[in-house]
C-alpha positions as CSV (number, residue, x, y, z in Angstrom):
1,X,0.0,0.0,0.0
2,X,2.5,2.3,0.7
3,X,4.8,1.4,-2.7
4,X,0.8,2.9,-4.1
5,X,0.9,5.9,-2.3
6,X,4.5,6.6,-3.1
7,X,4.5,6.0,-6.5
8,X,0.7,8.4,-7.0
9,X,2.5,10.9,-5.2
10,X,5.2,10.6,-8.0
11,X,3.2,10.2,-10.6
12,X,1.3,13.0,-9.5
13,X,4.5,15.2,-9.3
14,X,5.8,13.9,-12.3
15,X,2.8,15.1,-14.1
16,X,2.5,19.0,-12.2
17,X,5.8,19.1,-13.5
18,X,5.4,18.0,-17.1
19,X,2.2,20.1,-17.5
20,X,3.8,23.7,-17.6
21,X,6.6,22.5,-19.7
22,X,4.3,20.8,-21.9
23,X,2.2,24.0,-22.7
24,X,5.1,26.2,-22.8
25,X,6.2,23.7,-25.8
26,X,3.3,23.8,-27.5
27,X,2.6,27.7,-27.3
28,X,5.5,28.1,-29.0
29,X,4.4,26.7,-32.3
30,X,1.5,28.5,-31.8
31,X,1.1,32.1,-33.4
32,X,0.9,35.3,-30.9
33,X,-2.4,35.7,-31.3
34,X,-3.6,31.6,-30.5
35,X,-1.2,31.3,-27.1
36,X,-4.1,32.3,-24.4
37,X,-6.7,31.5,-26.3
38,X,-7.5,27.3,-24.5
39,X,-6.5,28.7,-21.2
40,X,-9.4,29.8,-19.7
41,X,-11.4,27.0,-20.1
42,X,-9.1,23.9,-20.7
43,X,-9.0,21.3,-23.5
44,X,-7.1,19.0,-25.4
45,X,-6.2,22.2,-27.1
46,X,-4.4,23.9,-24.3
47,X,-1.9,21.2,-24.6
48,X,-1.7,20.2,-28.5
49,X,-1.2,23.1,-30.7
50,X,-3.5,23.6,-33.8
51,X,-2.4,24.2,-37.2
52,X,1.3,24.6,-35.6
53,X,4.2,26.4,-37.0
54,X,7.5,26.7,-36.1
55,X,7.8,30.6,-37.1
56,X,8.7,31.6,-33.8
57,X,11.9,29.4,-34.0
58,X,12.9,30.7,-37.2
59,X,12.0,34.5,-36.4
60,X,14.2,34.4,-33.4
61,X,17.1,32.0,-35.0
62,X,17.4,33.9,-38.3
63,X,15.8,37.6,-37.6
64,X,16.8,38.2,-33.9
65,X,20.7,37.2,-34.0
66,X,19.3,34.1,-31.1
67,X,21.9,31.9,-32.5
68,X,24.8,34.2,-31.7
69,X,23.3,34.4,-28.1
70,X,22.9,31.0,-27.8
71,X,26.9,30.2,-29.1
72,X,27.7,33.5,-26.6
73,X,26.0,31.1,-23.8
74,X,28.1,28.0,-24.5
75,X,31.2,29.6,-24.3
76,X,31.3,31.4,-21.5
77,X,30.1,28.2,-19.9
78,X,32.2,25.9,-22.0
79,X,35.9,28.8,-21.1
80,X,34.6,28.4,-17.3
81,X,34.5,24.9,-17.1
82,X,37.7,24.1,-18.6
83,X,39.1,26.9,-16.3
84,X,37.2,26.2,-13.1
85,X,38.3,22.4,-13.4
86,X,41.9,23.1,-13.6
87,X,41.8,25.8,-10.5
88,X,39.2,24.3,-8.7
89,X,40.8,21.2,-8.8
90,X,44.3,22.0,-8.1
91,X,42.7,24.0,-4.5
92,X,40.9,21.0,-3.9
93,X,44.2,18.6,-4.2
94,X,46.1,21.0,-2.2
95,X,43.5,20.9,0.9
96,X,43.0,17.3,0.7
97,X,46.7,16.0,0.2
98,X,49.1,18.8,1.9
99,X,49.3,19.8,5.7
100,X,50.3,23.2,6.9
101,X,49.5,25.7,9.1
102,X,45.7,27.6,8.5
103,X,44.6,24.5,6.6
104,X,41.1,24.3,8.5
105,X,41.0,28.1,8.5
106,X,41.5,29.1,4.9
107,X,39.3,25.6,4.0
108,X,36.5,26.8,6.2
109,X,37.2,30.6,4.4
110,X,36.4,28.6,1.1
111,X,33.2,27.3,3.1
112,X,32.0,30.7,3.9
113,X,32.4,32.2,1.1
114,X,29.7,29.0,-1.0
115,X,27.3,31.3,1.6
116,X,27.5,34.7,0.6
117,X,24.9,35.3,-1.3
118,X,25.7,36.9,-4.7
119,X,24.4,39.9,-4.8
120,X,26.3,40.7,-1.6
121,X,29.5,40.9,-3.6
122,X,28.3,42.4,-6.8
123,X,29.4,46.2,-6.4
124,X,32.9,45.2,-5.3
125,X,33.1,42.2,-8.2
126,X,32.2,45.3,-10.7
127,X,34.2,48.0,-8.8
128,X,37.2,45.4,-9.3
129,X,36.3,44.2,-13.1
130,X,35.9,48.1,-14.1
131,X,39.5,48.8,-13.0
132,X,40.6,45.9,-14.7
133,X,39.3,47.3,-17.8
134,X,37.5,44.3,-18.3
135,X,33.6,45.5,-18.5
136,X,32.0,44.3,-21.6
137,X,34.6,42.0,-22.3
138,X,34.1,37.6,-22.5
139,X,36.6,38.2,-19.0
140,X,34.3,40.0,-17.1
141,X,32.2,36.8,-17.8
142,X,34.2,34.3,-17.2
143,X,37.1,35.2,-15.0
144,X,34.6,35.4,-11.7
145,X,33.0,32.8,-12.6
146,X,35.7,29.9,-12.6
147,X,37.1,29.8,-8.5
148,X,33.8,27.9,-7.2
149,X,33.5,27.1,-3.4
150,X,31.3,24.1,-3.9
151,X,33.7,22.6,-6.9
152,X,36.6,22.6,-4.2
153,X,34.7,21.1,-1.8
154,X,33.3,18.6,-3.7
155,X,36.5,17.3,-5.5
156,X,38.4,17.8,-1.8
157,X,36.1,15.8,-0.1
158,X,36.5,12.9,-2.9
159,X,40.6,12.8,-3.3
160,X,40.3,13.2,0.8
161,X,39.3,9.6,0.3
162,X,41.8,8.2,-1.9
163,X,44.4,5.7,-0.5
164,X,47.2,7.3,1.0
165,X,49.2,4.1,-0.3
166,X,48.5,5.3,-4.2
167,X,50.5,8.7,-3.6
168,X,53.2,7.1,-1.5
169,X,54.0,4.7,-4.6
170,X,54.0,7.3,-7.2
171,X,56.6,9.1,-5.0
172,X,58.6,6.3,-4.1
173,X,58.8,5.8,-8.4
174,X,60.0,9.3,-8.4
175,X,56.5,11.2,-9.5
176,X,56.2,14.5,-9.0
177,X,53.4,16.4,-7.0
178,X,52.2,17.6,-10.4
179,X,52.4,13.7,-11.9
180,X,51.0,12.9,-8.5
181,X,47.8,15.2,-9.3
182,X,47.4,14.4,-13.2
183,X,48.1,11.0,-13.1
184,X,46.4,9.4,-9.8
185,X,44.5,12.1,-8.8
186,X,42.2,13.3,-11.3
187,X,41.4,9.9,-13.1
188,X,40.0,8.6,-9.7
189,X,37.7,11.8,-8.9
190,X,35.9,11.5,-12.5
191,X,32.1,11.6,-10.6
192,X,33.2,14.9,-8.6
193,X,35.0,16.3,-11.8
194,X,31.5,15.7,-14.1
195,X,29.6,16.8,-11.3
196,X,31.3,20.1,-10.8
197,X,31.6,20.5,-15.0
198,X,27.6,20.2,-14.6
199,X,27.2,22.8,-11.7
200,X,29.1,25.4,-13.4
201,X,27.4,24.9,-17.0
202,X,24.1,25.2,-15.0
203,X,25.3,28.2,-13.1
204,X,27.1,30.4,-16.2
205,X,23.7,29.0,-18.5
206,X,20.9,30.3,-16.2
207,X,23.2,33.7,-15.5
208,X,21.1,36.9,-15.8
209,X,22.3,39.7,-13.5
210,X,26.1,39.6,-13.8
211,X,26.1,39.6,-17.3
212,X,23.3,42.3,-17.8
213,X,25.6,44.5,-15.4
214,X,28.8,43.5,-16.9
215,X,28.3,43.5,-20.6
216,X,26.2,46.1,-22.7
217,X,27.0,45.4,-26.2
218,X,24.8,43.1,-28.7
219,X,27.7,40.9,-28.9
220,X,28.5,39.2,-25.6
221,X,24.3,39.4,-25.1
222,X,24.0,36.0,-23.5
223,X,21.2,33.8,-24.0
224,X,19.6,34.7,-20.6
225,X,19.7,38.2,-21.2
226,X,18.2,38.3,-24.7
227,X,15.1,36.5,-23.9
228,X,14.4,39.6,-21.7
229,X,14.4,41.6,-25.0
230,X,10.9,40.3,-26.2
231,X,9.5,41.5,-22.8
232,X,9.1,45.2,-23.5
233,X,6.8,47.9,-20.9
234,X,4.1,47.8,-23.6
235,X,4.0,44.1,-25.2
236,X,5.4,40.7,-24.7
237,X,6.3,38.7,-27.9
238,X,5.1,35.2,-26.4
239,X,5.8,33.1,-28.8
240,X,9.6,34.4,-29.3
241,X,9.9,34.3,-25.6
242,X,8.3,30.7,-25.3
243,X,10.7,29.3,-28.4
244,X,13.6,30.8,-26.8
245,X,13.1,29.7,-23.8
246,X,12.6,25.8,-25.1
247,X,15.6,26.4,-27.2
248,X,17.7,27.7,-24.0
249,X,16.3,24.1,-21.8
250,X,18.0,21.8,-24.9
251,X,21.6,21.9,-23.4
252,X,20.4,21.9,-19.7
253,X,18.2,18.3,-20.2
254,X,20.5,17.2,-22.4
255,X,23.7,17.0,-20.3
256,X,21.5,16.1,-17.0
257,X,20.4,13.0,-19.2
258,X,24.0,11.9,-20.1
259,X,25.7,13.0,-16.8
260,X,22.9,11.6,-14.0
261,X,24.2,8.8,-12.8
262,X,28.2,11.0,-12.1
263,X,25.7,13.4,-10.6
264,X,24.0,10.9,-8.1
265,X,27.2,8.8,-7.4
266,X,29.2,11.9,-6.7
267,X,26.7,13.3,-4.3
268,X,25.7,9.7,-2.7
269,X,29.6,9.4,-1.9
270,X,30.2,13.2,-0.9
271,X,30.5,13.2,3.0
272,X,32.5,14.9,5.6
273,X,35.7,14.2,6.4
274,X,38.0,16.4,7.9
C-alpha cells in the first residue's frame, strides 16, 4: 500500500511538473495571437497546438541574432568549465593532500564564502572588473565565474578519500606532486569532476544579473539576457519568448540525461571528512 501511495505521489508530481513545460512547448508553435486562447477553459487544445508552425523558432534563429546568443552562452560556460576544473581542482588537491598551518581556516574561508549570497558581492566584483578594464569584455564573464566554493569542496572531499598508499608509490617511483595530481589524482575523482563541469554549466547557463551589469554590447548578449528583449513595458512577444526559452532548456536536459548517474554517485559518496 504504501509502494501505491508513493508512486501516486510521483506520478502526480511527475505530471505537475510536465504540464507547464508541456504547454510552454506547444505555445510556442502557436502564433501570438492563439497562445491564451484554450486557457481559460481547458482542452485538449491547451496542450496540442492547432495548425502549428514553427515561425517563432525561425524568427528568433534567423531575424533576432538568437543563434549568436545561444553560441555567446556555450562559451562562456564551456571557457569556465575548462578553467574552473583546472583551478578548482588543483585547490581541492592541495587541501585534501598537503598539511600546513591555517589549513582548517582558509578551507572553512572557502566554506563561507559557497554562503554569501551573490548579490552581496556584486558592487565590489564590478568595482574590481571596471578597474581591470574588463567590462564588456568575455573576461568579465568568465574570470569570476571559474574559482567555485562548492567545486573545491566537492572534488576535496572525494581525493580526501583516496588511498594514502596510491601517492606514497607514485613518489617512491619518483612522481612529482604535479604527476601525482594528473596522473592518480584526477582519473579517480571522474564523478566529482562531471559533477562540478555540470554545476558550473548550469550556473554560467541560467546567469542573468552579472552579465546584464557587466556587458552592454549586442555581442556578448547572452542567451539569458536576450530573452528579456521580447518582454518590452508595452508588449510581450510570447511566442519568441516561449521558443527561446525551449531552445535555452536543450543543453540543460541534455547533459543532466548523459551525466545523471556522475551526478547521483558523486553526491551519494560526498560526505565529511576532515
Amino acid at each position: 500500500m504504501r509502494r501505491g501511495l508513493f508512486g501516486s505521489a510521483l506520478g502526480a508530481t511527475l505530471l505537475l511538473s510536465a504540464v507547464p513545460l508541456l504547454w510552454a512547448l506547444t505555445s510556442s508553435l502557436r502564433p501570438d495571437d492563439e497562445i491564451f486562447r484554450y486557457t481559460t477553459r481547458l482542452s485538449w487544445k491547451t496542450l496540442l497546438p492547432i495548425g502549428g508552425t514553427f515561425r517563432n523558432f525561425r524568427e528568433i534563429l534567423f531575424e533576432d541574432r538568437f543563434a549568436r546568443f545561444f553560441g555567446n552562452s556555450l562559451f562562456v560556460a564551456g571557457t569556465t568549465i575548462v578553467l574552473g576544473l583546472l583551478v578548482n581542482s588543483l585547490a581541492a588537491f592541495g587541501f585534501a593532500r598537503f598539511t600546513f598551518r591555517g589549513q582548517k581556516l582558509l578551507f572553512g574561508l572557502v566554506l563561507v564564502t559557497f554562503m554569501v549570497p551573490f548579490e552581496v558581492i556584486v558592487l565590489p566584483l564590478y568595482l574590481v572588473v571596471r578597474s581591470m578594464g574588463w567590462l564588456d569584455t568575455y573576461r568579465a564573464l568568465i574570470i569570476p565565474a571559474v574559482p567555485d566554493a562548492f567545486s573545491i569542496f566537492l572534488i576535496r572531499q572525494f581525493m580526501a578519500k583516496l588511498p594514502k598508499d596510491m601517492f606514497d608509490a607514485g613518489r617512491v617511483d619518483g612522481a612529482t606532486w604535479w604527476d601525482l595530481y594528473w596522473r592518480i589524482a584526477l582519473p579517480n575523482v571522474k564523478p566529482a569532476l562531471i559533477t562540478a563541469s555540470l554545476l558550473l554549466f548550469l550556473r554560467q547557463w541560467d546567469a542573468f544579473f552579472w552579465p546584464l551589469v557587466a556587458t552592454s554590447s549586442l555581442e556578448l548578449t547572452v542567451i539569458q539576457v536576450a530573452l528579456t528583449k521580447y518582454m518590452t513595458e508595452f508588449i510581450t512577444y510570447w511566442g519568441r519568448l516561449l521558443a527561446g526559452s525551449m531552445l535555452a532548456t536543450i543543453p540543460i536536459v541534455v547533459l543532466f540525461f548523459m551525466l545523471q548517474k556522475y551526478y547521483v554517485q558523486s553526491v551519494a559518496s560526498t560526505g565529511i571528512k576532515g
